[in-house]
C-alpha positions in Angstrom: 5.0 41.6 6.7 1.8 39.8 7.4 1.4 36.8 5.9 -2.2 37.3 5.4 -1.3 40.4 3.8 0.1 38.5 0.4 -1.7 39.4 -2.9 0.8 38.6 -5.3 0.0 35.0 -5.8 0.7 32.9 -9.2 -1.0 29.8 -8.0 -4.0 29.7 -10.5 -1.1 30.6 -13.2 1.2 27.8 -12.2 -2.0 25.0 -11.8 -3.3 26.2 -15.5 0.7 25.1 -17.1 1.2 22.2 -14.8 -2.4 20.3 -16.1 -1.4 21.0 -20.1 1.7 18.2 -19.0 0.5 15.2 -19.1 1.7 13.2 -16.5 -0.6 10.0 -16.4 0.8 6.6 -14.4 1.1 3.2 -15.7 -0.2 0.4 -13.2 1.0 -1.7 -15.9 4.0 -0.7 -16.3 7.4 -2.3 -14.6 9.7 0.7 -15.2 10.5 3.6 -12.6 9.0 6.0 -12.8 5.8 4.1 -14.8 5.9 6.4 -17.5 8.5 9.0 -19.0 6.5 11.5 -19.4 6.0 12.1 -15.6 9.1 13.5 -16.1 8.5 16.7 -18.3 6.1 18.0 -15.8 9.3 17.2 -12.9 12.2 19.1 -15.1 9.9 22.2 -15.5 9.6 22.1 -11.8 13.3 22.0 -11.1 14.0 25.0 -13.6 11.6 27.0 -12.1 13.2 25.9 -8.7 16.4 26.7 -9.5 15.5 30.4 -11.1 13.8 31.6 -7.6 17.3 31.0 -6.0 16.8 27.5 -4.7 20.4 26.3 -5.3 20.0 22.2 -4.9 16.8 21.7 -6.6 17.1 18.5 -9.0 15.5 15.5 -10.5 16.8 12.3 -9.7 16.7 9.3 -12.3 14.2 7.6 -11.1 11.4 10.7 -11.0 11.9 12.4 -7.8 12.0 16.0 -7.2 14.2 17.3 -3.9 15.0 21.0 -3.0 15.7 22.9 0.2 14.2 26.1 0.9 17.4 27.3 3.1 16.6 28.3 7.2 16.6 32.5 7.5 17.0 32.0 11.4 19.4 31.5 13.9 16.9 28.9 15.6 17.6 25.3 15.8 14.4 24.6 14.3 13.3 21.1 13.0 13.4 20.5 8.9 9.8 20.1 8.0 8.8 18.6 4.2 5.9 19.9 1.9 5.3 16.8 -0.7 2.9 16.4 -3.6 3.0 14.2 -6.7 3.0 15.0 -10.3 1.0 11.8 -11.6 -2.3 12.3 -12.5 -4.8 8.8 -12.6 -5.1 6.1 -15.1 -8.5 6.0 -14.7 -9.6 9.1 -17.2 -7.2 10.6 -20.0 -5.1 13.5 -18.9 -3.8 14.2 -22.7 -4.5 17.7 -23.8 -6.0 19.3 -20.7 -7.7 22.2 -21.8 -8.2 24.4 -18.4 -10.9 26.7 -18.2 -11.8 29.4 -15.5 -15.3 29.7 -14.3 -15.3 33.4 -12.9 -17.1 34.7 -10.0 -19.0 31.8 -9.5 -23.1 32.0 -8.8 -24.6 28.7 -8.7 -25.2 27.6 -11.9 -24.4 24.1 -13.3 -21.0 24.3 -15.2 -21.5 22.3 -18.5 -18.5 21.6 -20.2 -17.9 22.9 -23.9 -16.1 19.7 -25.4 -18.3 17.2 -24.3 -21.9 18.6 -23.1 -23.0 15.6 -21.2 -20.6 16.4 -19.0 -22.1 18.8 -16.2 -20.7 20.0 -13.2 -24.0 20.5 -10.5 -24.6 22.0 -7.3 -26.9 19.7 -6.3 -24.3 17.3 -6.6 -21.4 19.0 -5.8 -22.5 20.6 -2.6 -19.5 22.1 -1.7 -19.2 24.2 -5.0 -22.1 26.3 -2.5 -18.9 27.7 -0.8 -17.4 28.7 -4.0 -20.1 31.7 -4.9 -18.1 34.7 -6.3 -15.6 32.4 -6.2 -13.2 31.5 -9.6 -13.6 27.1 -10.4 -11.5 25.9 -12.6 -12.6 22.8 -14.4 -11.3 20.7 -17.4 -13.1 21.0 -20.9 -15.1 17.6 -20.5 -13.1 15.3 -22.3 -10.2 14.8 -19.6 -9.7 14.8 -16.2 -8.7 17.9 -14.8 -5.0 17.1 -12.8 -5.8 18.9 -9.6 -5.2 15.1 -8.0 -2.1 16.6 -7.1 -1.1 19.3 -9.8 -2.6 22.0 -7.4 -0.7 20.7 -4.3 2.3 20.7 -6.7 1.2 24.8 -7.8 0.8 25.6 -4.4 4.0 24.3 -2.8 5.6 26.1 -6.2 4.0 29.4 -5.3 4.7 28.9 -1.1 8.5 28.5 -2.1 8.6 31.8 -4.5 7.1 33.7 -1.5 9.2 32.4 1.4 12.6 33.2 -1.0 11.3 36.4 -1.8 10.4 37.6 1.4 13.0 36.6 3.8 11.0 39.1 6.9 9.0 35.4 7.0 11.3 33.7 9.3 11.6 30.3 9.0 13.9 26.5 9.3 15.1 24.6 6.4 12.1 23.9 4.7 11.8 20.5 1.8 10.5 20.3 -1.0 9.7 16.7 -2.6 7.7 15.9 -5.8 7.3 12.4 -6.1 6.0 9.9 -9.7 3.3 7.0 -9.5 1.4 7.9 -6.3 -2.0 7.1 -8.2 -0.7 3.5 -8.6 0.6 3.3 -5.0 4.1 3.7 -5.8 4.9 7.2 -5.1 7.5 6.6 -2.3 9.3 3.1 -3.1 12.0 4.9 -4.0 12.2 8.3 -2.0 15.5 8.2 -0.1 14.4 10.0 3.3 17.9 10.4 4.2 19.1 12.7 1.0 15.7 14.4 2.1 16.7 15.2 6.2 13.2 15.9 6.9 12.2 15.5 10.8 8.2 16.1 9.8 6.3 15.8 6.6 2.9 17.7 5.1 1.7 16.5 2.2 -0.6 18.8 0.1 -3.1 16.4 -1.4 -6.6 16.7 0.4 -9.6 18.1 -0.5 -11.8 20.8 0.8 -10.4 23.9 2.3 -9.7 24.0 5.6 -9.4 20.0 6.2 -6.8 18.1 7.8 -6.5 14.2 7.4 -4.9 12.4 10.1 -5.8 9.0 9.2 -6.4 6.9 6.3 -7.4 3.7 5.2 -5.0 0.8 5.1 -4.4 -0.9 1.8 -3.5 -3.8 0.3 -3.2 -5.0 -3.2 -4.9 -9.0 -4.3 -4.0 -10.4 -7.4 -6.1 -13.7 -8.4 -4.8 -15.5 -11.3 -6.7 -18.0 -13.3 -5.6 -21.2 -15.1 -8.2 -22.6 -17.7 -7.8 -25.0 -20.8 -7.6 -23.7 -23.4 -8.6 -25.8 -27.0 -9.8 -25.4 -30.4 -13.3 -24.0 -29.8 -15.3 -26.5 -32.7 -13.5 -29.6 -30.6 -14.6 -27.8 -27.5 -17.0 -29.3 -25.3 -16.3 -31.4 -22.2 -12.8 -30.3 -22.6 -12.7 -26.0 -22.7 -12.2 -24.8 -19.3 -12.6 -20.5 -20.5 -10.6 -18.7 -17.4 -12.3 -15.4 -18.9 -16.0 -16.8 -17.8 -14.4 -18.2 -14.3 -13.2 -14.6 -13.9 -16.6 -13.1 -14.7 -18.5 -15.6 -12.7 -15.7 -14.4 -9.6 -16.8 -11.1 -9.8 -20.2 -11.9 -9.8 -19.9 -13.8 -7.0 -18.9 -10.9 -4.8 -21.2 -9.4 -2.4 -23.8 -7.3 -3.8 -24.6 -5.3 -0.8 -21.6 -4.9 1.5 -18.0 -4.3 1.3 -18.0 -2.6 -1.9 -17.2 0.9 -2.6 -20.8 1.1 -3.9 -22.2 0.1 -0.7 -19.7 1.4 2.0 -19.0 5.0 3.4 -17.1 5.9 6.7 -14.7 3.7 7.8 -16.4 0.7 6.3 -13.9 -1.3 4.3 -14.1 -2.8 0.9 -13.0 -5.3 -1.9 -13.4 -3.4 -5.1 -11.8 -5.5 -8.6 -10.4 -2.7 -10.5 -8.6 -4.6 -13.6 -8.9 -7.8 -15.4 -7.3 -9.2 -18.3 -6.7 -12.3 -20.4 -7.5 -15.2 -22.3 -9.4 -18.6 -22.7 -6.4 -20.2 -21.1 -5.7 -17.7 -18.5 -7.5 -14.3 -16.4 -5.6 -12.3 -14.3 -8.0 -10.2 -12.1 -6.8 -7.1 -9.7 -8.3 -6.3 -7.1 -7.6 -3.4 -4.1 -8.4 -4.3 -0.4 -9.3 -1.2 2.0 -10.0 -0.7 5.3 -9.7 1.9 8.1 -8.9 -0.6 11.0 -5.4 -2.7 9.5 -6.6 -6.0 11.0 -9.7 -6.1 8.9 -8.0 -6.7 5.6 -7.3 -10.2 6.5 -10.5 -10.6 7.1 -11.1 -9.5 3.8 -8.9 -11.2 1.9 -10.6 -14.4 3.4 -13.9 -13.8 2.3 -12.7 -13.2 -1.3 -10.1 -15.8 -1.0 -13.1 -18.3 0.3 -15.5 -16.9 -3.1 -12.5 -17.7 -5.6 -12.3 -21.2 -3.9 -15.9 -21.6 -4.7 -16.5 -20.4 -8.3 -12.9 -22.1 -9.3 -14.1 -25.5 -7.9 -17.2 -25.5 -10.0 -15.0 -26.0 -13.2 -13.2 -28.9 -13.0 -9.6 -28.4 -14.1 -9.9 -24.9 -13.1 -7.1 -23.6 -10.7 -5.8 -20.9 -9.4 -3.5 -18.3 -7.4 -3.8 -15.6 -4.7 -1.4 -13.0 -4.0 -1.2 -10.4 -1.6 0.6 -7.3 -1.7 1.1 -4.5 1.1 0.4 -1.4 0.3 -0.1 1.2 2.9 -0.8 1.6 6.1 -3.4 4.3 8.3 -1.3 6.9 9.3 -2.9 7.6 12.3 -1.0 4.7 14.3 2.2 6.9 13.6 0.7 10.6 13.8 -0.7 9.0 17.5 2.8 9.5 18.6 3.7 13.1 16.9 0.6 15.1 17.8 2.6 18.2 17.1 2.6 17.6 13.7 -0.6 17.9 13.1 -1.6 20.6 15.8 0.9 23.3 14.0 -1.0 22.3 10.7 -4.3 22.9 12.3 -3.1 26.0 14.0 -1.5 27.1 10.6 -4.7 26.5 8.9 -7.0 28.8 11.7 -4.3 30.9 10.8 -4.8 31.2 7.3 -8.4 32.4 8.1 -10.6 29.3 8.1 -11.9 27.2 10.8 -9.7 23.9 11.0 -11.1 20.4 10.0 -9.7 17.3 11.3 -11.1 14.1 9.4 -10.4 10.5 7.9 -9.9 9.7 4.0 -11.3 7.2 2.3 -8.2 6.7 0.8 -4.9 7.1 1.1 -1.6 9.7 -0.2 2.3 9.6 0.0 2.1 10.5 3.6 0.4 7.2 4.7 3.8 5.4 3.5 5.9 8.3 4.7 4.8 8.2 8.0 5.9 4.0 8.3 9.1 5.2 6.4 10.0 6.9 9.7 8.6 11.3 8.1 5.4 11.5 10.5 3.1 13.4 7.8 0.0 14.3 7.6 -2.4 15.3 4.5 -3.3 18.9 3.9 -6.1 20.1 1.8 -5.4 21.2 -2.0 -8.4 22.3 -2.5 -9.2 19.8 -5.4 -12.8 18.2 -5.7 -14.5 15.2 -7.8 -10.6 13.4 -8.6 -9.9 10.7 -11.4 -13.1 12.2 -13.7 -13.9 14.7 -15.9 -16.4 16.7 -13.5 -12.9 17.4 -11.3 -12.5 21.0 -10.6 -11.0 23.2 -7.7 -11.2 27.3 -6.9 -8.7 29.7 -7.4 -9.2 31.3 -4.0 -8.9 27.7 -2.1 -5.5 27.1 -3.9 -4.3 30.8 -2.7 -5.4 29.4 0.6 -3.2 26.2 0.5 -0.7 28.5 0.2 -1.2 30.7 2.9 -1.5 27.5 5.1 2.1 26.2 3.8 3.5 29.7 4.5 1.8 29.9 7.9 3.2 26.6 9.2 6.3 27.4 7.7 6.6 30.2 10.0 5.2 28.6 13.0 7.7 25.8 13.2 10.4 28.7 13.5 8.2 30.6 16.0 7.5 27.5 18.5 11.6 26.2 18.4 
């Protein structure tokens, strides 16, 4: 059997069920996974596991999905992991996802039935130009769509149906993990990599057909908390220090021109504030720090360290608190040292019938903190575009793809042990 040859796919058909569960994270929230409901999408997943043969497919307590696609060869051949998450992002509702498919694609703007102000373009979507005749699936304008990682979760679904169905594709122990909270940088902090036995990791989280990511930014996490005084506001003056107006006078403060995500492309870094909260008495503002080279987030955090010192000393009894928290790391100081990795995913993806694409992300998946955690792993396309809004949409023909790229480097593990 060719590969190439497969027709039979239920990609499109698994993506469509998966986005109707909502599975939004909670940065807020202190429990594991964030929220329950990441859960519903995770049991369906291990059902449907466990009915195309895949004996140990379960969900642990804490949110993860692990199953094992058994070897079909008398190789020695090294366990390799396919990992996408089921949370979708805070930042746009994922509650009754209505999923509608745009067929044979020509060009034209795709405006969105529940919510007409929302339009999908070509002119600025350019790569919906390689989707003509093509099937897009998009949301119904008033939700994000969940391809951010619900089709690298359909297409690792439909990869392990094929592989147990056709055992002529010969092939190691393959792993499957499905992991909560990866929109809030979570998604690993509780993935036990030995229960897993993986030697190498893919996850399938990237973007445009064809593309590769070997390296992403490095990320860290500033949280700048703000003591005012608070006091009856007709008995106020002289004595009200507001912590909401230092907060707001912070943020204005920060560059207008550089180092924001406004301002920065390539591997420029930025400081981007992306929640505050609180009261006369006391603001908490969070902020994320990026950047491409690791040793430039210090340098970072000193500039915006340096602004809070200002705008906090210019009300007096004003203080305040910075915290820094790691969160990932670029991947490409670890996939430096496993270049096989990567060159049987680019090989699988030539493969698969389109011409490979190494790049950089500017940002970051599970396999940034899988590749520290000692599973080398780099990020795959999924063929999702736009993620976090409501114009998100991806094709059914670049998820069928996805697919063929799993099976393909599936197979050629096997064939180079």
């Amino acid at each position: 059997m060719e590969i190439n040859d497969i027709k039979d796919f239920q990609v499109a058909e698994n993506f469509r069920r998966y986005v109707q569960i909502d599975t939004q994270s909670d940065v807020n929230s202190t429990t594991v996974p964030s929220t329950e409901k990441q859960k519903n999408l995770s049991r369906v997943l291990v059902e449907e596991l466990l009915a195309i043969g895949i004996e140990d497919a379960h969900l642990d307590e804490l949110g993860y999905v692990y199953a094992t696609i058994p070897s079909n060869t008398d190789k020695k051949v090294p366990v390799i992991c396919f990992c996408s998450h089921v949370d979708t992002s805070p930042d746009s509702s994922g509650t009754d996802v209505k999923p509608i498919i745009h067929r044979n694609y020509q060009g034209q703007d795709l405006v969105l039935p529940d919510d007409n102000k929302i339009v999908i373009r070509l002119s600025e979507h350019p790569d919906l130009k390689d989707q003509i005749g093509n099937d897009v699936i998009t949301a119904s304008g008033k939700t994000l769509l969940g391809a951010d990682d619900k089709a690298g979760v359909a297409e690792i679904m439909d990869a392990a149906r094929i592989l147990m169905q056709n055992p002529e594709i010969k092939h190691g122990d393959i792993k499957i993990l499905f992991t909560p909270d990866e929109e809030i940088g979570r998604g690993v902090d509780h993935a036990d990599l030995k229960k897993l036995g993986a030697d190498y990791g893919y996850t399938m989280d990237g973007e445009r057909a064809g593309t590769l990511e070997d390296e992403t930014f490095s990320a860290d996490g500033v949280r700048i908390k703000i003591d005012g005084i608070s006091i009856h506001p007709g008995y106020a003056k002289n004595k009200m220090v507001n912590a909401l107006k230092i907060a707001a006078d912070l943020i204005d403060s920060l560059p207008k021109d550089r180092l924001s995500p406004e301002t920065t492309s390539g591997k420029e870094g930025f400081v981007h504030p992306v929640h505050i909260t609180g009261s006369v008495e006391e603001a908490t503002i969070d902020f994320i720090i990026r950047d491409h080279d690791t040793k430039k987030l210090a340098d970072h955090e000193a500039e915006l360290e340096a602004i809070a010192k200002e705008v906090v000393a210019k009300y007096a009894g004003a203080s305040f608190t910075f915290t820094v928290n790691e969160q990932y790391r670029n991947m490409k100081e670890v996939l430096d040292q496993h270049p096989r990795v990567v060159d049987i995913a680019m090989m699988g993806i030539e493969r698969a019938g389109m011409k490979a694409e190494k790049r950089s992300i500017r940002g970051g998946t599970d396999g940034s903190r899988l590749s520290f955690m000692g599973l080398p792993c780099p990020n795959i396309f999924a063929g999702g575009h736009a993620f976090h809004g409501k114009q998100e949409w991806v094709s059914v023909q670049d998820m069928q793809k996805a697919v063929l790229t799993i099976l393909h480097i599936a197979a050629l593990w096997e064939e180079v042990a």
